[in-house]
C-alpha positions in Angstrom: 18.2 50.0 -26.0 16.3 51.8 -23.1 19.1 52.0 -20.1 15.7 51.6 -17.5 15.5 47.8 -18.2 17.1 46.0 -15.7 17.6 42.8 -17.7 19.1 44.8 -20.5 21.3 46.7 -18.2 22.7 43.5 -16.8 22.5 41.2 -19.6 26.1 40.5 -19.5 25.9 39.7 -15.6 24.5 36.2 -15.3 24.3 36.0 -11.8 23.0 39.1 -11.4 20.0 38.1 -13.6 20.0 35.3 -11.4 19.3 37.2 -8.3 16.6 39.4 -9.6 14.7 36.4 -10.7 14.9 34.7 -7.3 14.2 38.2 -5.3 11.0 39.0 -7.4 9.8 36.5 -10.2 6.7 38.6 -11.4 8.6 41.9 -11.7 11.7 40.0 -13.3 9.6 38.3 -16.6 7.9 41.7 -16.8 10.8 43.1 -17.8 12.3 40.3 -19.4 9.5 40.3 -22.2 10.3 43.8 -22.5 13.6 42.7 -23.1 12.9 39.7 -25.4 10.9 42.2 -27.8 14.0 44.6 -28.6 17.3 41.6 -28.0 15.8 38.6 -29.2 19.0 37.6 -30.6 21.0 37.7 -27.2 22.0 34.3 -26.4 21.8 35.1 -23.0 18.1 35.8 -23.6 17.4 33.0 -25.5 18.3 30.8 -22.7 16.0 33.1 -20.0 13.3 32.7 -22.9 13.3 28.9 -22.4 14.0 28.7 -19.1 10.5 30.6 -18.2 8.6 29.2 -20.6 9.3 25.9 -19.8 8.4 26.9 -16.4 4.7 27.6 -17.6 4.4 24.6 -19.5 5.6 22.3 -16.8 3.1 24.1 -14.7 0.2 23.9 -17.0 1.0 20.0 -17.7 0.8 19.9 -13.8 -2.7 21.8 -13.5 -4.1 19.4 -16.5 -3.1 16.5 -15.1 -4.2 17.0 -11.8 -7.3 18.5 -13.1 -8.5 15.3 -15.2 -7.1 12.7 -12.4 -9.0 14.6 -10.0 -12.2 14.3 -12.3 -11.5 10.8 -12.7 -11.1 10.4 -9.0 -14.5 11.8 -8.5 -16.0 9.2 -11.2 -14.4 6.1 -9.7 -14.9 7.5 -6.2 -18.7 7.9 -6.7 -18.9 4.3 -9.0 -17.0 2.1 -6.1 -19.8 4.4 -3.3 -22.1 2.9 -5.6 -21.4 -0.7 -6.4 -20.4 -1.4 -2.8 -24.0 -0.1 -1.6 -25.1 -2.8 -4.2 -23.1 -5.8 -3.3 -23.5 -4.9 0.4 -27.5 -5.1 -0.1 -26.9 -9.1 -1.8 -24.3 -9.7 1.8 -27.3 -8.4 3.1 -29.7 -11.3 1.5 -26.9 -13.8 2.3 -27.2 -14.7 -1.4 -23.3 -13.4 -2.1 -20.0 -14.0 0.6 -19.0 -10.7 2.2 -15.3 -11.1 0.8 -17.6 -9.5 -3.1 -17.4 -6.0 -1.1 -13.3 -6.2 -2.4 -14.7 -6.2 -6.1 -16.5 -3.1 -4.8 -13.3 -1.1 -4.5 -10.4 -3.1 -5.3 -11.0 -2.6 -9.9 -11.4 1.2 -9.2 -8.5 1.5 -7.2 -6.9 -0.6 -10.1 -8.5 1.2 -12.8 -6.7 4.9 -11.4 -3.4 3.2 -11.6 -3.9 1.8 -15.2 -4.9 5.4 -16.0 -1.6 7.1 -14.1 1.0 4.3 -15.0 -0.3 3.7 -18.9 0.9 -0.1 -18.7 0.8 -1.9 -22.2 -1.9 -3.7 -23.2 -1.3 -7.2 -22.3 -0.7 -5.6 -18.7 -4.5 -4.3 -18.8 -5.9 -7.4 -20.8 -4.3 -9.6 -18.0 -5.5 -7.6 -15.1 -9.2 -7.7 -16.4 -8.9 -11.5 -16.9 -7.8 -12.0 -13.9 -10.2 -9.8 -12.0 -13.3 -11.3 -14.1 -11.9 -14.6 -13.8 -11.4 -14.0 -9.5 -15.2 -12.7 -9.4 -16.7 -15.2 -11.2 -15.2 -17.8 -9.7 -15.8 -16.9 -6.4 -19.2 -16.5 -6.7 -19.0 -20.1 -8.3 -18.4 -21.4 -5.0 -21.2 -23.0 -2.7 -22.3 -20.3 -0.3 -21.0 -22.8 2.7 -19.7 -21.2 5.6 -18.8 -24.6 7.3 -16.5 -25.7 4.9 -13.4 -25.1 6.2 -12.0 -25.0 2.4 -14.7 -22.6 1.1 -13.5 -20.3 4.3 -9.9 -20.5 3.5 -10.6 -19.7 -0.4 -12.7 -16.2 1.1 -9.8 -15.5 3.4 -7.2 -15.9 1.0 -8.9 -13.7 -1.9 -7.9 -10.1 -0.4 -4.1 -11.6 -1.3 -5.1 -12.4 -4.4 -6.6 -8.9 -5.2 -3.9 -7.1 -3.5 -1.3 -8.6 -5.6 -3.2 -8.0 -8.7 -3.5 -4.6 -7.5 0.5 -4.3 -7.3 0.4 -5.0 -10.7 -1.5 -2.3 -11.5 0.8 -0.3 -9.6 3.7 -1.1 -11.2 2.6 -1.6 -14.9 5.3 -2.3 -17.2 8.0 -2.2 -14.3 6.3 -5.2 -12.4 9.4 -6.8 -12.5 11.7 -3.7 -11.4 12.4 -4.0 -7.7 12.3 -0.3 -6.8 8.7 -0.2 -8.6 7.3 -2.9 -5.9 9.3 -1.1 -3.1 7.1 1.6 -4.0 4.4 -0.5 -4.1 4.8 -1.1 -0.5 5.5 2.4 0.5 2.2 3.9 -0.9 0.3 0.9 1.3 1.8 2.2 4.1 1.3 6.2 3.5 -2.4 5.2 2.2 -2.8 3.6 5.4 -2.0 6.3 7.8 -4.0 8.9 5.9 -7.2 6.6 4.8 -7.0 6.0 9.5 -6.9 9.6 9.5 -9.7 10.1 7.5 -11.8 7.2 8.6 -11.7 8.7 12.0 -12.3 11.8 10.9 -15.5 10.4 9.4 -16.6 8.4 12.3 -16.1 11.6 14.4 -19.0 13.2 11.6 -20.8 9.8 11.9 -21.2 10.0 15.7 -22.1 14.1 15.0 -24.9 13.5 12.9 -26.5 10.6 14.6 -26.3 13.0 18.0 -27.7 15.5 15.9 -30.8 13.7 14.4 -31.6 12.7 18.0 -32.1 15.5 19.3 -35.0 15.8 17.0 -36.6 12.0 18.2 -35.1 10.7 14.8 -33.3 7.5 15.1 -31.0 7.0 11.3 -28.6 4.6 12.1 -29.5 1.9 10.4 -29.9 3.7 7.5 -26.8 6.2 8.0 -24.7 3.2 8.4 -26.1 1.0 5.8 -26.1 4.3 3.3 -24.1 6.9 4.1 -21.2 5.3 6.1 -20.9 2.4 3.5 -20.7 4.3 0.5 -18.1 7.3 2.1 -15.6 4.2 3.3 -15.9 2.9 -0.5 -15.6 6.0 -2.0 -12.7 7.9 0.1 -10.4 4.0 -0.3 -10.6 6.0 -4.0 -10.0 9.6 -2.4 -6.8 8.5 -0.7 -5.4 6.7 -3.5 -5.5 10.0 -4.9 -3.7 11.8 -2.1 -1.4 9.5 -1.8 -0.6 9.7 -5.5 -0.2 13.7 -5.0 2.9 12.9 -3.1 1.4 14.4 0.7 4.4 15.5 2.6 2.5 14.2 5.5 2.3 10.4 5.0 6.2 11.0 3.4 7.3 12.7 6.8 5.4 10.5 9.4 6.1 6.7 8.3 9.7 6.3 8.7 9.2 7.5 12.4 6.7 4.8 12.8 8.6 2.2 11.3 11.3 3.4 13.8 8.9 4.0 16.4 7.3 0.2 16.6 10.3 -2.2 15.6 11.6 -1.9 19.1 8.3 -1.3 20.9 7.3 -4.9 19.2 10.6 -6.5 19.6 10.7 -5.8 23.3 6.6 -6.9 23.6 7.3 -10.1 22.3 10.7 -11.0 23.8 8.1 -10.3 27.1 5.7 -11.9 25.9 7.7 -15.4 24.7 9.1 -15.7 28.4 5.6 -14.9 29.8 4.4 -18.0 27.3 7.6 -20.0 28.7 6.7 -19.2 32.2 2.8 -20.0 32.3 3.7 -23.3 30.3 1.3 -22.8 26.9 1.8 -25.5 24.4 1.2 -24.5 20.3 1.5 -28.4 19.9 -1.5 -29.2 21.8 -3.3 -25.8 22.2 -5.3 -25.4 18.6 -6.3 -21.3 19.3 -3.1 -21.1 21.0 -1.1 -22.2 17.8 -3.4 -19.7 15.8 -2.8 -16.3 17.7 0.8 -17.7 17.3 0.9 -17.4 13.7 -1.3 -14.0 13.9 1.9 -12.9 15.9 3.9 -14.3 13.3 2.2 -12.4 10.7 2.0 -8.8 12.2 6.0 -9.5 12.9 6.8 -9.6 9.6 4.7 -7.0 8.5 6.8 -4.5 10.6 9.8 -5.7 9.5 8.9 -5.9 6.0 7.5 -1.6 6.6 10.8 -1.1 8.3 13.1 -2.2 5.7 11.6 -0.4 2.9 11.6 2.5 4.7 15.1 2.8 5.0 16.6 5.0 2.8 19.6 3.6 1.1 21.6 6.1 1.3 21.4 6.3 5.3 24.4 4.8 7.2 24.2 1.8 9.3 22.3 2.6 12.7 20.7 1.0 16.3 17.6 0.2 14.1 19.2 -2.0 11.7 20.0 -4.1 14.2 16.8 -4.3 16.2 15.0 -5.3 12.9 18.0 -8.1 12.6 17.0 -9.1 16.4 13.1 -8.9 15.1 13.8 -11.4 12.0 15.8 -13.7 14.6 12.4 -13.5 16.4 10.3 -13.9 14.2 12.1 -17.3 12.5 12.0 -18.7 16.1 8.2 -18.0 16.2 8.1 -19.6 13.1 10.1 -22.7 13.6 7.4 -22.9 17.1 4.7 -22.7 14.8 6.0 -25.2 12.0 6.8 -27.9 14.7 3.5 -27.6 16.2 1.5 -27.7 12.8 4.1 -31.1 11.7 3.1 -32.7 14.7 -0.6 -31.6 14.7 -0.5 -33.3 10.6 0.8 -36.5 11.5 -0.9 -36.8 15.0 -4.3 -35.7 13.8 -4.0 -36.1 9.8 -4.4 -33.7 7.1 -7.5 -31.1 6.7 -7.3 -27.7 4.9 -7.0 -25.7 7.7 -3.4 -27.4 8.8 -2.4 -27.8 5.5 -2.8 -24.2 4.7 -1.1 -23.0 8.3 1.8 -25.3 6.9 1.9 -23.6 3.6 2.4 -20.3 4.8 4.4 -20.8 7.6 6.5 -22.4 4.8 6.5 -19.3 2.9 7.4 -16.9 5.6 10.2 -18.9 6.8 12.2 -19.1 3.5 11.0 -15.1 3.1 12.6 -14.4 6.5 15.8 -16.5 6.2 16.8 -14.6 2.8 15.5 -11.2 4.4 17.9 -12.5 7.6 20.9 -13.5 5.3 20.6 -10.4 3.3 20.6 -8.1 6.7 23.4 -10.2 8.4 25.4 -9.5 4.7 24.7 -5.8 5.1 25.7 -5.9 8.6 29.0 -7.3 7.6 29.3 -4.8 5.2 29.8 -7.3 2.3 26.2 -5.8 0.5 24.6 -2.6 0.7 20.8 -2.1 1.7 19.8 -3.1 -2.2 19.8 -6.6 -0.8 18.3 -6.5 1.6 15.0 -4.7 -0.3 15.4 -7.1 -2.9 14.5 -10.1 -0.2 11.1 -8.4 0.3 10.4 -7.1 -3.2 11.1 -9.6 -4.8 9.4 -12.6 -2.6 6.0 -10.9 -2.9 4.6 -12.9 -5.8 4.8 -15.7 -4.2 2.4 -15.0 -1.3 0.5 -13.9 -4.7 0.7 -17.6 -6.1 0.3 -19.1 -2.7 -3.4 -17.5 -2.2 -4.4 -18.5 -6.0 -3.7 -22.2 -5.2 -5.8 -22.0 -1.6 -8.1 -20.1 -3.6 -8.5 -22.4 -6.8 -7.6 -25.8 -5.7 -8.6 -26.3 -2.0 -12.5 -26.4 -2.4 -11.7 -28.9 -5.5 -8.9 -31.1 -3.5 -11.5 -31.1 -0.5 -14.7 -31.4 -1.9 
């Protein structure tokens, strides 16, 4: 054995191996493989042996799969550009509904998933079905923006789509809670950085039409009908990708929004519901009144919902658990306001799609919030953990998935 290899002089000395790895990598396998060639037998070697070249491999796994899901990011990228420029030109024509630029993004976005996840077959089969199904049926419908059934069908389809694209999130864990707490996560993350890139792009937009004139050219029309269209479509694709990568960013920067705007919208609507009190507004008789009412209603629970999965369950109990308790109280008050004033509007006024759908929902976001609020009053009691509380959200979300596919496939039949 030569004495001037440090591996071999200090074979016997596993944490001094240890060190010399961690000081300087490069110079450590150098003289490891020097090692390896004359003590292949050592134990001790064998175990440095694997340990390395495992390392490699991992990291050549890594570079191949993030070379071919970046190529395939490119493809769907430039396909969803191109199919949304399409659809946008029949929206144009007023021959298609607006609510077909979804189909432009929605399947690609779907399509990445199914090629990260690899869900079984029937998972893919179904999630074809049911986009093809979706798209023709909606573009089955009469082209009839005064039917207040029609209208509710359009509004209700990005539900739809964004349930079926949870499912091609989760795969074959569709019914695993954590899967569709992830699920919720990555909407979150993907939302902060697709904002940040959007208004990085308008910034670029607002450039280049400056730019062009100067010169006496005036492109907006076609930037915006072009350009602008087909980067919106294709980055949705791009920061599905990012997203995926794991960005330290998006990680680091939503739990201190979700901790940010629970109490900022707790104490704007505790202000704002003696403000209603005090200037004497009336959901029951009001129509648009009872409408931004359920809008509030709506972005309440939507920060709640962002706040509880964003909780680590391994954190201890803190101030913000119970301001998103006092936010759920708030919220099922708004709610029972808003279910009252729908009742009495039904039985004073009779039934039409519009108040039947309100009722629906309201419906389904009050028995969502009264297990989310029985869950966090459990936890609070310390009788659960956080699990439970999770579990209320996660595992309610089909159901506004079931909801939209009966507004969406019954109403224009019931009402036409």
């Amino acid at each position: 054995m030569e004495s001037n290899n440090l591996v071999i002089e200090n074979i016997t000395k596993p944490d001094v191996l240890e060190r010399m790895y961690r000081k300087d990598p490069k110079a450590f396998t150098k003289s490891f493989q020097q090692a390896w060639e004359q003590t292949s037998d050592s134990p001790i070697l064998r175990v440095w042996y694997e340990r390395l070249n495992f390392s490699e491999k991992e990291n050549t796994k890594k570079s191949e799969s993030f070379q071919n899901g970046f190529f395939l990011m490119g493809i769907l990228a430039i396909w969803a550009g191109v199919c949304t420029r399409i659809l946008f030109h029949f929206v144009e024509q007023e021959a298609i509904a607006p609510v077909n630029l979804a189909f432009g993004i929605i399947p690609f976005i779907a399509a990445y998933f199914v090629y990260k996840n690899k869900p079984n077959r029937s998972v893919i089969y179904s999630l074809v079905a049911m986009f093809l199904v979706s798209g023709v049926y909606l573009n089955i419908l009469p082209l009839n923006f005064n039917d207040d059934s029609i209208i509710l069908a359009y509004l209700h389809f990005p539900i739809f789509l964004w349930v079926l694209l949870g499912l091609a999130y989760t795969g074959n864990d569709y019914l695993n809670s954590s899967t569709r707490l992830a699920y919720i996560k990555f909407n979150l993350e993907y939302g902060i950085l697709y904002a940040s890139m959007a208004v990085s792009g308008m910034f670029l937009a607002l450039l280049t039409l400056q730019l062009f004139s100067f010169i006496g050219l005036d492109i907006e029309d076609f930037y915006f009908s072009n350009i602008v269209l087909f980067g919106a479509a294709a980055l949705a694709v791009v920061g599905v990708h990012l997203v995926s990568m794991n960005l330290k960013l998006a990680k680091n920067v939503t739990p201190f929004i979700a901790k940010i705007f629970s109490p900022l919208v707790l104490i704007t609507l505790l202000v704002y519901l003696v403000t209603v009190l005090s200037v004497g507004k009336n959901p029951f008789l009001d129509r648009d009144f009872l409408i931004a009412f359920n809008g509030i209603l709506l972005g309440v629970l939507a920060v709640t919902i962002f706040s509880i999965t964003e909780k680590d369950t391994g954190d201890k109990k803190s101030i913000f658990d119970y301001i998103n308790f006092a936010l759920i109280i708030v919220a099922l008050i708004i709610d029972s306001v808003a279910l009252s004033a729908i009742l009495f509007r039904l039985t004073s006024y009779g039934i039409t799609p519009n108040r039947l759908a309100v009722l629906g929902v309201n419906i389904l976001i009050c028995a969502n919030l009264l297990w989310i609020m029985i869950s966090y009053m459990r936890y609070l009691q310390n009788k659960t953990g956080p699990n439970a509380i999770q579990h209320a959200v996660t595992k309610y979300l089909p159901v506004y998935g079931l909801w939209a596919a009966f507004v969406i496939f019954t109403f224009p039949v019931i009402f036409n």
